[in-house]
C-alpha positions in Angstrom: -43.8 11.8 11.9 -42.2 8.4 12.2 -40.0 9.0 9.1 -38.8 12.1 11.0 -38.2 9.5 14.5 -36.4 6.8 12.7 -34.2 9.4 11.3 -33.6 11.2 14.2 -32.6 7.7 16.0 -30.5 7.2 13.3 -28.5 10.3 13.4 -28.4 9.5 17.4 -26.7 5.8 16.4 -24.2 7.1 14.0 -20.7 7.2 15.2 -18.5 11.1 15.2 -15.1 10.6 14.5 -12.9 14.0 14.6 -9.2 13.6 12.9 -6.6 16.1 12.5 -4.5 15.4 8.9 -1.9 13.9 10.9 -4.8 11.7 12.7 -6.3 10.6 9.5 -2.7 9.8 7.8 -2.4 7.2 11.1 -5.5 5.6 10.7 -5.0 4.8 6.9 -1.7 3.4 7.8 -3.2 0.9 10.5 -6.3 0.3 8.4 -6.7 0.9 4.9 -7.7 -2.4 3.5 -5.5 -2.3 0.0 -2.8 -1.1 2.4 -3.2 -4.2 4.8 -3.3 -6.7 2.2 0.2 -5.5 0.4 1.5 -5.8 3.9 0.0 -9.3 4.5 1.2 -10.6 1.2 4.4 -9.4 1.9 4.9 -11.6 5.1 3.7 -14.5 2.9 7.0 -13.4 0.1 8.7 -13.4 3.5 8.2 -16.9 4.2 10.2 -18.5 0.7 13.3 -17.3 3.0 12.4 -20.2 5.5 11.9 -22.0 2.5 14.9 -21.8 1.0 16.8 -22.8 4.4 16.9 -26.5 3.1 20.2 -25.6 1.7 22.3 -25.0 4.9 19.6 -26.7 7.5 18.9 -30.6 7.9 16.1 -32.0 7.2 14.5 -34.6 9.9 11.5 -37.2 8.1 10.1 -40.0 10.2 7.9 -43.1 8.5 5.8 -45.7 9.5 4.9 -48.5 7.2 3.3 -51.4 7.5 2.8 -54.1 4.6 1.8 -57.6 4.2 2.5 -59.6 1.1 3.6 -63.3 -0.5 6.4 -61.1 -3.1 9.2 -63.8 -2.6 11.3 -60.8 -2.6 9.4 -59.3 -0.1 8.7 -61.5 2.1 12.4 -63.0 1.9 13.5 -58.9 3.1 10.6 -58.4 5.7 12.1 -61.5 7.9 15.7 -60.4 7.1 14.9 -57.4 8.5 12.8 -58.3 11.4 15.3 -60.9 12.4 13.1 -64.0 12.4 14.9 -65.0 9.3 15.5 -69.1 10.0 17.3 -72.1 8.2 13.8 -73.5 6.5 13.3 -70.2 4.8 16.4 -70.5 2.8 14.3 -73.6 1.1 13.9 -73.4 -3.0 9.6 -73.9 -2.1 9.2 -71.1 0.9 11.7 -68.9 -1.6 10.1 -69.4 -4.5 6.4 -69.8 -2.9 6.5 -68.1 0.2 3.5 -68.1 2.3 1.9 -63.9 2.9 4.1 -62.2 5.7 3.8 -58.7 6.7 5.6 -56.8 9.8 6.0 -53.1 10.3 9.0 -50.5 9.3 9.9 -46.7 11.7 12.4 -44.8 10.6 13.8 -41.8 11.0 15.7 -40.6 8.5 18.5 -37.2 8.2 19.7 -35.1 5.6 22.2 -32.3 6.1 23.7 -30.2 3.1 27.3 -29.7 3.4 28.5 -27.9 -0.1 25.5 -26.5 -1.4 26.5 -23.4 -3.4 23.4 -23.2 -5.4 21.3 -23.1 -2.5 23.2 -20.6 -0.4 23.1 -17.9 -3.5 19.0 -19.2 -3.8 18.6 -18.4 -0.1 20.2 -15.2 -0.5 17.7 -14.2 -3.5 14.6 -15.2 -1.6 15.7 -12.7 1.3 16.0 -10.2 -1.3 12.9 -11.0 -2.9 11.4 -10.6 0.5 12.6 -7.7 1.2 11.9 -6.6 -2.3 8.3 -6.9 -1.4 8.5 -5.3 2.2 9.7 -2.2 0.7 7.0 -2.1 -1.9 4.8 -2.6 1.0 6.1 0.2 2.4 5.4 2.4 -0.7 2.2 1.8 -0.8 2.2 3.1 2.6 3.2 6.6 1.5 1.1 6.6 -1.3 -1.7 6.0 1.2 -0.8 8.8 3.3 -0.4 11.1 0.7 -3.8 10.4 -1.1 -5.5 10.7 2.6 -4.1 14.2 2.7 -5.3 14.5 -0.9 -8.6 13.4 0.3 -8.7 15.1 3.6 -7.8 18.8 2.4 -10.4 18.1 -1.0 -12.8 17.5 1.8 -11.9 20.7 4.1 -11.8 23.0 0.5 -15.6 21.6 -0.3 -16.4 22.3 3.0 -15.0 25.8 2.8 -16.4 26.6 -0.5 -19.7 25.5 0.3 -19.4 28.4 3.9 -18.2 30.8 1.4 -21.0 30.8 -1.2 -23.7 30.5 1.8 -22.0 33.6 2.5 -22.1 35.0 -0.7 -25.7 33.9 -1.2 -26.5 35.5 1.7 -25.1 39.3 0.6 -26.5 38.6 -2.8 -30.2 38.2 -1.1 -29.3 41.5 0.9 -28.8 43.2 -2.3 -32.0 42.0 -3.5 -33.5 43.6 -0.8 -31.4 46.8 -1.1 -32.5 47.1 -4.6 -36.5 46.5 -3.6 -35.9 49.0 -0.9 -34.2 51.6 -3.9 -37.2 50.9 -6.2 -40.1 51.2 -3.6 -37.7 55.1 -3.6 -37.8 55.6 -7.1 -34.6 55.9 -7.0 -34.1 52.4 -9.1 -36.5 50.4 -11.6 -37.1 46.4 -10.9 -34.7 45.0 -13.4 -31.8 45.9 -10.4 -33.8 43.2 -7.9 -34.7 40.9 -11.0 -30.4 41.0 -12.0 -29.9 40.6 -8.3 -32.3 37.3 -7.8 -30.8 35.7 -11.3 -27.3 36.3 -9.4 -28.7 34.5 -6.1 -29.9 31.6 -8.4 -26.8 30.9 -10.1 -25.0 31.1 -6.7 -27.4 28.6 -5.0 -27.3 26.0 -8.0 -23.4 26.2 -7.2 -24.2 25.8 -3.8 -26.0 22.6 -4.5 -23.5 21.2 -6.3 -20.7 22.1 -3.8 -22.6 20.5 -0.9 -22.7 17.5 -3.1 -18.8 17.2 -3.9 -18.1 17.8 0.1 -20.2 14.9 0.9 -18.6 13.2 -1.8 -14.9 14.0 -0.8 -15.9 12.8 2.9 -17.0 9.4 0.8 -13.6 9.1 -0.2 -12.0 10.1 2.3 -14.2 7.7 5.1 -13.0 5.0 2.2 -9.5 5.9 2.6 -10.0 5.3 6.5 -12.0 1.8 6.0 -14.7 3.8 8.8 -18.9 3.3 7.8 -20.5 5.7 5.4 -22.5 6.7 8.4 -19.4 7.5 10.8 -19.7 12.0 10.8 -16.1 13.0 10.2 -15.3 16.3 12.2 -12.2 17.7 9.8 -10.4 19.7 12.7 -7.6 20.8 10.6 -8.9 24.3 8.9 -7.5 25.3 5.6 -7.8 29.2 7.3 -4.5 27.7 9.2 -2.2 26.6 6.4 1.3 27.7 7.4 4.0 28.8 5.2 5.9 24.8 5.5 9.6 24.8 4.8 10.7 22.7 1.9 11.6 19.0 3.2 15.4 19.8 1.5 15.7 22.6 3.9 15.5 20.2 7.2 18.4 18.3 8.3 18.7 15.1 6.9 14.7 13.9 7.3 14.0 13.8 3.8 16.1 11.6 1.0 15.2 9.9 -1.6 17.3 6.6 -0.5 14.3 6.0 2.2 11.5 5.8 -1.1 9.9 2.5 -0.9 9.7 2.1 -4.4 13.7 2.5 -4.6 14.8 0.3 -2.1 12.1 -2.2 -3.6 13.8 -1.8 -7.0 17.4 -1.8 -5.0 16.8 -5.3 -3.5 15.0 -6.7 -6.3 18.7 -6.3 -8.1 20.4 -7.8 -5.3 17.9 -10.8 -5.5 18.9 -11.7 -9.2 22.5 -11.0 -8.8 22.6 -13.9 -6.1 20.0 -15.6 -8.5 23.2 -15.1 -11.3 25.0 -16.7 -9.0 23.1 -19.5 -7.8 22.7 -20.3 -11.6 26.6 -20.4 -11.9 26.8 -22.4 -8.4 24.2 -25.1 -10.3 27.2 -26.5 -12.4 29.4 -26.9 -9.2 29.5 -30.7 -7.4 26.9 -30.3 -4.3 27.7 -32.4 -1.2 25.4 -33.9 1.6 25.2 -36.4 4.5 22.8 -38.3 5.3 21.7 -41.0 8.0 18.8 -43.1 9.3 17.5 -45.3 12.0 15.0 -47.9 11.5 12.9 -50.2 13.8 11.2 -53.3 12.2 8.8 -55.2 14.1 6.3 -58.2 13.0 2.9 -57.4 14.9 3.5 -53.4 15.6 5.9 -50.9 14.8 7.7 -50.8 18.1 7.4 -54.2 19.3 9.4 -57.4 19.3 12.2 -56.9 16.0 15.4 -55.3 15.0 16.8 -52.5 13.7 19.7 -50.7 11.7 21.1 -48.1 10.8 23.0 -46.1 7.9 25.3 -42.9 7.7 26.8 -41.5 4.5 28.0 -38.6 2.0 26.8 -38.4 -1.0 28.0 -36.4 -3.9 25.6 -35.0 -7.1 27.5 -33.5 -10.1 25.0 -32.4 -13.2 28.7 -32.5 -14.9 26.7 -31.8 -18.2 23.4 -30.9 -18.2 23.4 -30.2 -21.5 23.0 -26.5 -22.7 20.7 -25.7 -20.0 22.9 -24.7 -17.1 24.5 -22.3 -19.8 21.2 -21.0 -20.9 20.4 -20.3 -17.3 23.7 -18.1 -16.3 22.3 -16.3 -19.3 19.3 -15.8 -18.3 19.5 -14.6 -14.7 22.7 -12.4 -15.9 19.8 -10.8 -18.6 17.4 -10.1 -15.9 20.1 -8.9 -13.2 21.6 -6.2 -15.9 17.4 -5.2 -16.6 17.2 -5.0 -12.7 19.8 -2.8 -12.6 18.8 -0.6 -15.6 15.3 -0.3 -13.6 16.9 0.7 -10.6 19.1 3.8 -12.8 15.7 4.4 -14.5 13.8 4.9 -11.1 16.3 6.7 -9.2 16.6 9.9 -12.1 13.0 9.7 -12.3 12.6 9.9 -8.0 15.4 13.0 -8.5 13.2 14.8 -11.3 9.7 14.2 -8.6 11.3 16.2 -5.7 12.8 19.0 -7.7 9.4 19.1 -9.4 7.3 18.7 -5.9 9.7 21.4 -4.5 9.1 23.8 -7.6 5.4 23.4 -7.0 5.6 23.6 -3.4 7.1 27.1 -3.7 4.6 28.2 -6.4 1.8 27.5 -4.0 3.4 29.4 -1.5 3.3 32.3 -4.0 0.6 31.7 -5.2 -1.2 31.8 -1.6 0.3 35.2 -0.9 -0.9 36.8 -4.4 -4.6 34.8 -3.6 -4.6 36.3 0.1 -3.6 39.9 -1.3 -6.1 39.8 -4.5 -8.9 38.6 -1.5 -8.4 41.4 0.5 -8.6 43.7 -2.6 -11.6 42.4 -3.8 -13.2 43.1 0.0 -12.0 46.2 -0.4 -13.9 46.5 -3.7 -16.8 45.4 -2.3 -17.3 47.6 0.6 -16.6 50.5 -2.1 -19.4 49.1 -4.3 -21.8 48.7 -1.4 -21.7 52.3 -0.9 -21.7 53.4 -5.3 -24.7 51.3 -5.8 -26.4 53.0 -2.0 -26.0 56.0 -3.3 -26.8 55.7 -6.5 -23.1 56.7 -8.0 -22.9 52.8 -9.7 -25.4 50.5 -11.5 -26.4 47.2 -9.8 -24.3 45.4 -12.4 -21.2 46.9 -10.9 -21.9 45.8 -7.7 -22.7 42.7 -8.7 -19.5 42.0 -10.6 -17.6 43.0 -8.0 -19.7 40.5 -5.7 -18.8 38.0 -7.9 -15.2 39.4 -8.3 -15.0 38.9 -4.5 -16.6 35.4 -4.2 -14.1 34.1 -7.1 -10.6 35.8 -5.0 -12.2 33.7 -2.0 -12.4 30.0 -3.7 -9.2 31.1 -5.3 -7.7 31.9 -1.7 -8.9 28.4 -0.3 -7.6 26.9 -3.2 -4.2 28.2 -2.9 -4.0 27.4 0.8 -5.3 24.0 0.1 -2.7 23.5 -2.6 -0.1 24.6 -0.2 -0.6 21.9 1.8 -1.2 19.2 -0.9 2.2 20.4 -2.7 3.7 19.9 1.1 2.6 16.5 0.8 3.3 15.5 -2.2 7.0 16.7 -1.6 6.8 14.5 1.3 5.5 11.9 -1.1 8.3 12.3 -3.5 10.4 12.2 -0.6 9.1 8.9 0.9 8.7 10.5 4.7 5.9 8.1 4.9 6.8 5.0 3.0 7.1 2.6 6.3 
């Protein structure tokens, strides 16, 4: 009794969550775990374009130091600096042996590129990268919504096949009884209820093992949805409905491949090493900078009684010949832009060959639905017409229950074909990238 309450307040506590497929697809986008952390460490790639702004944007540093020493060098530069600087210093004892002197140094001290070729291309390859890695994001996205439908319409087929052998089981127990009925007649011997009740068994071992795989195809769909094991999913989408879907080539203009995730990943990925190709080149040009600081020297703190200076400049840095590195590096990143390229080729036929594929098997599963809905209604037929042999006694129980089983296999195969119907939708939508975002 109190294993039966605690359960019972457990079923109470659990949470009911009903999702259409369009529901479920939403969900995963917002909170499928693997999803979220592409996403995340795609804002991280993002930030190696701030990064990279050193080469156009100035750079502000401030310092504060403060010393103490008896370095005759030292201690000769502190009082220079600080301004106390007087005529007994300049003596050959307090130069050569001064007595320990400290003081304090601020500064604040700017750099600001001016030519910087090298960086500009290396900007322009981290904002590829980034985005790079936002479109494969984005990828990942669509292959998330496409395995939730996956998961979803797995889910709603276990579900179906388990109503339809309960359903089966339960004429196949009514023709044990019919046949019990026939023998307590004369009009049939026991083996017809003993073949009946072997048929009944069989059905309700693949009953078992159907009510298993629907609880396991709600597993991985609540997975899928990062929602509890015990959260009771409420699938409201019937497989019964599945419409005859339009191919995604036969809308407007929603569906091209140019919107794939994996494309424009592969697409920006080559823009990122030809500016990287370029930036290797720009690294055996002169770079120029400017450059400027104030600083603040005082004995007993940094801001008190002392003197300060300042400094502008330009500078110019020429690697005039770094050896055969710089060439070994234009070599390099002109390698890796042509394989980027190739990649790109590679991925685009092989993105063209997917749809026409998905759209070949999209229209089979329409097909095939039709031919599985006309063979199910045949097979009712059937039945009704075996029902009424074996009643009166014009057919054997066997050929009643063939055609039992006859009917039972056209039903799976009709929720099978409906279910693939909407899978092949998805996948064309897959192939497409409708949901790579």
């Amino acid at each position: 009794m109190l294993i039966a309450i605690l359960l019972s307040l457990g079923l109470a506590q659990s949470d009911t969550l009903a999702l259409s497929l369009d529901a479920a697809r939403a969900r995963a986008l917002e909170a499928n775990p693997t999803l979220l952390a592409e996403r995340a460490e795609a804002r991280a790639q993002r930030t190696e374009t701030s990064a990279a702004s050193r080469a156009f944007l100035p750079s502000v540093r401030a310092e504060v130091t403060g010393m103490r020493t008896n370095d005759p060098v030292a201690v000769f530069g502190l009082k220079l600096r600080q301004g106390v600087f007087a005529e007994g210093d300049l003596a050959l004892g307090a130069l050569n042996d001064p007595g320990a002197f400290g003081g304090f140094s601020s500064a604040a001290l700017v750099e600001i590129p001016l030519v910087a070729p090298e960086g500009w291309y290396g900007y322009a390859a981290a904002r590829s990268g980034a985005e790079a890695r936002e479109a494969a994001a984005s990828r990942l996205a669509g292959a998330t919504a496409f395995l939730v439908s996956q998961a979803y319409l797995d889910a709603q087929l276990a579900a179906h096949r388990v109503d339809a052998l309960d359903t089966t089981l339960a004429a196949v127990l009514g023709h044990v009884r019919q046949a019990e009925l026939l023998r307590e007649q004369g009009l049939v011997t026991g083996l017809d209820a003993r073949l009946a009740s072997l048929e009944a068994a069989d059905l309700e071992v693949q009953r078992i093992a159907g009510a298993a795989e629907a609880e396991n195809a709600l597993s991985r769909l609540r997975a899928l949805l990062a929602v509890p094991e015990s959260t009771v999913l409420v699938l409201t989408d019937a497989l019964a409905d599945a419409p005859a879907l339009p191919t995604c080539a036969e809308e407007d203009s929603a569906c091209s491949i140019g919107v794939r995730g994996d494309l424009r990943a592969l697409e920006a990925a080559r823009e990122a090493t030809n500016a990287a190709r370029r930036s290797a080149w720009a690294a055996q040009l002169p770079q120029i900078g400017a450059f400027g600081g104030l600083t603040y020297h005082g004995h007993d703190t940094p801001w008190s009684s002392g003197s300060g200076d300042w400094t502008l400049g330009v500078v110019l840095r020429w690697n005039v010949f770094p050896a055969l590195g710089g060439v070994a590096a234009v070599r390099k990143a002109s390698a890796v832009h042509e394989a980027a390229g190739a990649r790109y080729d590679d991925a685009h036929r092989a993105a063209e060959v997917e749809v026409l594929t998905a759209e070949r098997m999209l229209e089979a599963a329409r097909e095939g639905s039709i031919v599985a809905a006309r063979a199910e209604a045949e097979a009712r037929e059937a039945l009704a017409q075996a029902q009424v042999r074996y009643r009166t006694g014009a057919a054997p129980i066997t050929e009643l229950l063939d055609v039992q089983s006859a009917t039972t296999h056209a039903t799976l195969n009709l929720l099978t074909a409906r279910r693939d119907l909407l899978l092949s939708q998805a996948a064309l939508a897959f192939a497409y990238g409708v949901h790579d975002r």
